[in-house]
C-alpha positions in Angstrom: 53.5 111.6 58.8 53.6 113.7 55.8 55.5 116.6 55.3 54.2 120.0 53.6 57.3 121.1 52.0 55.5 124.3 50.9 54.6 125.4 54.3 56.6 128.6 55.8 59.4 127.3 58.2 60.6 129.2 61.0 63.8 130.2 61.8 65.7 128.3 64.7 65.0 131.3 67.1 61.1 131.0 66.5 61.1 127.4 67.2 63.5 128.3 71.1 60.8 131.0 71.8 58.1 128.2 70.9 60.1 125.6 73.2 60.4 128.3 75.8 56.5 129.0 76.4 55.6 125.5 76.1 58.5 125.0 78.8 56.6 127.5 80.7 52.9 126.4 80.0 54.0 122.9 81.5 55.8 124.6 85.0 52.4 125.9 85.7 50.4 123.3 84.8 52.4 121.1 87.1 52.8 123.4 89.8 48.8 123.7 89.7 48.4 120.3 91.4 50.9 121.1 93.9 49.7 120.6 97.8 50.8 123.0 100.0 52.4 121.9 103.2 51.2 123.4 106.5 54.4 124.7 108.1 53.0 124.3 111.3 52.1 121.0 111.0 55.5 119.7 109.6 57.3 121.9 112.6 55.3 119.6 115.4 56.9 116.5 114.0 60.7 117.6 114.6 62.1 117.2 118.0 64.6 119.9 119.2 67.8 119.6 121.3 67.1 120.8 124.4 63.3 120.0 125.0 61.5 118.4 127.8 62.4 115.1 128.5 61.6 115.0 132.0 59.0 112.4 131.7 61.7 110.2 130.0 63.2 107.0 131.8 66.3 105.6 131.6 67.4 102.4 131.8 71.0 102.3 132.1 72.8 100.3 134.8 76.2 102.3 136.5 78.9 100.1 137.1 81.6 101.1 139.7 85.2 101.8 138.3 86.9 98.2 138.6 90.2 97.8 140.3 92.1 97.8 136.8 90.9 100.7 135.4 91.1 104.2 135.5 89.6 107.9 134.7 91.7 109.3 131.8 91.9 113.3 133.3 91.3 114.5 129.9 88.5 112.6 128.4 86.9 111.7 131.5 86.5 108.3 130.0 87.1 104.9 131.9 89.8 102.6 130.6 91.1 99.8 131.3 95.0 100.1 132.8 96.6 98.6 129.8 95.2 102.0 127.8 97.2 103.8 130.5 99.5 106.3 128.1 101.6 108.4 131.3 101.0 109.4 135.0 101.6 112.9 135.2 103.7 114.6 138.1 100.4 115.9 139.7 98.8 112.4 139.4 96.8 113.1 136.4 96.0 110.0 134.4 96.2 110.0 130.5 95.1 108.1 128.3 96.9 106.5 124.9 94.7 108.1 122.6 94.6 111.6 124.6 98.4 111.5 124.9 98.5 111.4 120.8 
């Protein structure tokens, strides 16, 4: 490409106000094919906590508390005896990681 030494140049602040509107020019033109997104659609899609599940089915099966295990009184978790941290005086039962 040739170069026309003669030519006016412009002065480095000219040339950032040039960059600046082209900058600008080009947001909009790619912000004109932008979709909007119907919020009310998008909002249908997510499920909340607390919303009706009442014509959900589980499908767990309960198991009775085994002879070697035991209800830790402040987790309410079942453990096996060997996970058996103290008995407290009121017959409270802990277990090892709640006693830590």
């Amino acid at each position: 490409m040739a170069t026309d030494y003669d030519a006016p140049r412009k002065t480095e602040e000219e040339q950032s106000e040039d960059s600046i509107e082209e900058l600008k020019a080009r947001r909009h033109e790619k912000n004109s094919g932008k979709v909007d997104e119907d919020e009310t659609e998008a909002a249908e899609s997510f499920e909340l906590p607390g919303a009706d599940l009442s014509h959900e089915e589980l499908a767990v099966q309960v198991v009775p508390k085994k002879q070697d295990e035991f209800t830790c009184s402040s987790c309410f978790l079942v453990h096996h005896r060997s996970q058996l941290a103290e008995e407290k005086k009121n017959g409270q039962l802990i277990c090892r990681d709640c006693a830590y």
